[in-house]
N, C-alpha and C positions, 0 to 999 in steps of 0.2 A: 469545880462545881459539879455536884454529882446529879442527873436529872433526873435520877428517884426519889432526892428528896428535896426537889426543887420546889418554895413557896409561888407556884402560879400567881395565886390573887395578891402576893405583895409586889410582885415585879408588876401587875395590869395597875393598881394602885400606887403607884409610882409614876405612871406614865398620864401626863396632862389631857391624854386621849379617852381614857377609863378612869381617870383620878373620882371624877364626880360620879362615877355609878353607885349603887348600894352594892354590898357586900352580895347580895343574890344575882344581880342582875352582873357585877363581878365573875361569882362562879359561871354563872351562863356562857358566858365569852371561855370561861378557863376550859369547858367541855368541850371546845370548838377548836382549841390551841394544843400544837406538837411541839415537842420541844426537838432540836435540831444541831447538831455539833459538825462542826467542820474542822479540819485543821489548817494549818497557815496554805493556800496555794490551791484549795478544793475549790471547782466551780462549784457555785449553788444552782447557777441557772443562765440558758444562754440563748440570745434575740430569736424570737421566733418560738421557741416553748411556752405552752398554755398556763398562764396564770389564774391561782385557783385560790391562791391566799395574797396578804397581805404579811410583812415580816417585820421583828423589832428585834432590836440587839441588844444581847443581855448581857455579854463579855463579847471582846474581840473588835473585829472590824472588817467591813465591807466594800470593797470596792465596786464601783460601778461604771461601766465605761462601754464605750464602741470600740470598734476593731474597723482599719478598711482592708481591701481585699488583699494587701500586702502582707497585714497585723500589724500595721501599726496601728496603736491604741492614743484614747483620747478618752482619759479620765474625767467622769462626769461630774461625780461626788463621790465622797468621803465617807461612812455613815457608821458614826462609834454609838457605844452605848447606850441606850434609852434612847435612840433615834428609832423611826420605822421608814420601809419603803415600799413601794410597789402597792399604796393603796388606790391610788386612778382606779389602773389597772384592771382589778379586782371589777371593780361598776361597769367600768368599758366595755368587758369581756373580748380583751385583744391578748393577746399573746405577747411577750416579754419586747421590748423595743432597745431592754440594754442587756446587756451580761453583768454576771455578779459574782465575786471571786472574793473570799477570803484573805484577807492582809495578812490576819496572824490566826489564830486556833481563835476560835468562833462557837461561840453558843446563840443559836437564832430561836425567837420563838414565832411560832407562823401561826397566824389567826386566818382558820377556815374563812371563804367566802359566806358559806353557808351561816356560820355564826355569827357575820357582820350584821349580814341581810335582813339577820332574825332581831338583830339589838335595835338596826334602822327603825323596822317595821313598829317594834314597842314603845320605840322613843323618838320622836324628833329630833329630841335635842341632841343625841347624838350624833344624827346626821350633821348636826352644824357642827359639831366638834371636828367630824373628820372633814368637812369643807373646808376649816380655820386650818388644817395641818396641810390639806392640800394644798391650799390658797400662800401656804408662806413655801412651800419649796418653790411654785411659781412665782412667785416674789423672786425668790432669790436667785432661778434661773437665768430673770432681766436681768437681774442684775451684774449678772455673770456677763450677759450678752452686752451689757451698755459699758462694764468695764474692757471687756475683749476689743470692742469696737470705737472707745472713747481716750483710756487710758494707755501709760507706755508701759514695756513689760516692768520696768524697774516699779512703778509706781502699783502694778499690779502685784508683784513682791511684797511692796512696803504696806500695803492695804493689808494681805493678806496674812502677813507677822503683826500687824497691831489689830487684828478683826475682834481681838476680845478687849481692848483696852481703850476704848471708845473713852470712854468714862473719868480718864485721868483726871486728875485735879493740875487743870493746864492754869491756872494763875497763881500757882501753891512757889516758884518761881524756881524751885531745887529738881535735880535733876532725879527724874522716876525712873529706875533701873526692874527691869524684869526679865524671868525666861519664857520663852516658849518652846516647846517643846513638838517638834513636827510629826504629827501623827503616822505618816508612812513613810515612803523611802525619799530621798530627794527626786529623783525620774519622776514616781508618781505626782508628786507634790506641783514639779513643773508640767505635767500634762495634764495637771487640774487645771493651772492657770495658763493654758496654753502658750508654755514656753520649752522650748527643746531642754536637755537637762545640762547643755554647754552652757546657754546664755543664764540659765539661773543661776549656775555656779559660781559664773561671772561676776553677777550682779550681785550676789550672795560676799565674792570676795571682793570687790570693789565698797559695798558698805563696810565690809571688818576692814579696808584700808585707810576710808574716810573716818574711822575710830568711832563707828555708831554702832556696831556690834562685834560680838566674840562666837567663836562657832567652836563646838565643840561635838562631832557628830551629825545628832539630831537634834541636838541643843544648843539653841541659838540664844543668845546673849545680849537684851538690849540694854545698852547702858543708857544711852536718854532716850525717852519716850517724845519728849517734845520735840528734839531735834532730827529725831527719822521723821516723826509726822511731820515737818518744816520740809526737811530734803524730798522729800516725795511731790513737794508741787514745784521743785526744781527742773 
């Protein structure tokens, strides 16, 4: 993607955050936005640096995590394409709380503080939009915290390969077979779900032995849907 001739207002009209603006009020925001390239392994930004913008991902992926004073890391999130981060922040006027590192080559686009401020100030209703985007990563934060502190790692596993397939057609009675395809490395993946990268593996080849999945890389293999979602309250 070359970013000289990158369409700004279709990538901000794309996104459920500027989807509803007019075409003008569009540009406005696109006057305010850099366009940003990384490649796989670049930090973007790290705890304690002043945040001045808010960030959306237009290709690539983002990692997001702590470090303690050893380095060892503890993956926060994930955040692929058409996601955005670090908009609190931007209102807070605090400085960065996580570090953010590139997964693979990365095109970011960064929405000035200034040009949020300015969209706030003419619209209300924008502001509720970016409360609704705030409002669901803390949603999903708990969420993380009630599974951490509720659930077993396997079942934290099992959650986290069927997180898109909620929706099956579980009385259709035939066996739902799909891939998933894990977004970063396994290490990562297990320090999202705060699990060391021994016991995911584990747990990873203990289900391809109980014949619920097949692994092939980063390609994981469900053959029934119903029956890992069954094993998991096991």
């Amino acid at each position: 993607m070359n970013p000289g001739t990158f369409d700004m207002q279709r990538l901000l009209s794309a996104l459920p955050l500027f989807s509803a603006l007019s075409p003008l009020e569009r540009e406005r925001v696109a006057q305010g936005c850099q366009l940003k390239r990384l490649a796989r392994g670049d930090m973007f930004f790290r705890v304690g640096e002043a945040c001045e913008a808010f960030h959306i991902v237009a290709s690539g992926q983002i990692k997001l995590y702590v470090a303690s004073p050893s380095g060892q890391e503890k993956v926060i999130e994930i955040i692929g394409p058409g996601r955005s981060f670090a908009e609190a922040l931007v209102f807070l006027g605090q400085p960065h709380i996580v570090n953010a590192q590139a997964l693979s080559d990365t095109l970011l686009v960064s929405v000035s503080k200034q040009a949020v401020l300015a969209e706030v100030e003419r619209d209300p209703r924008f502001s509720l939009r970016l409360l609704a985007g705030i409002s669901r990563r803390l949603h999903s934060l708990i969420q993380d915290v009630e599974s951490y502190a509720l659930h077993s790692g396997m079942q934290r596993l099992i959650g986290y390969l069927l997180r898109d397939v909620e929706g099956a057609d579980a009385g259709s009675g035939n066996p739902i077979s799909i891939t998933v395809s894990l977004p970063a490395s396994k290490a990562t993946i297990a320090s999202r779900l705060s699990l060391t990268p021994e016991y995911f593996s584990r747990v990873l080849h203990e289900l391809e032995a109980q014949g619920l999945i097949q692994i092939d890389k980063r390609e994981i293999r469900i053959l029934d849907v119903h029956r890992l979602a069954s094993f998991e309250s096991h």
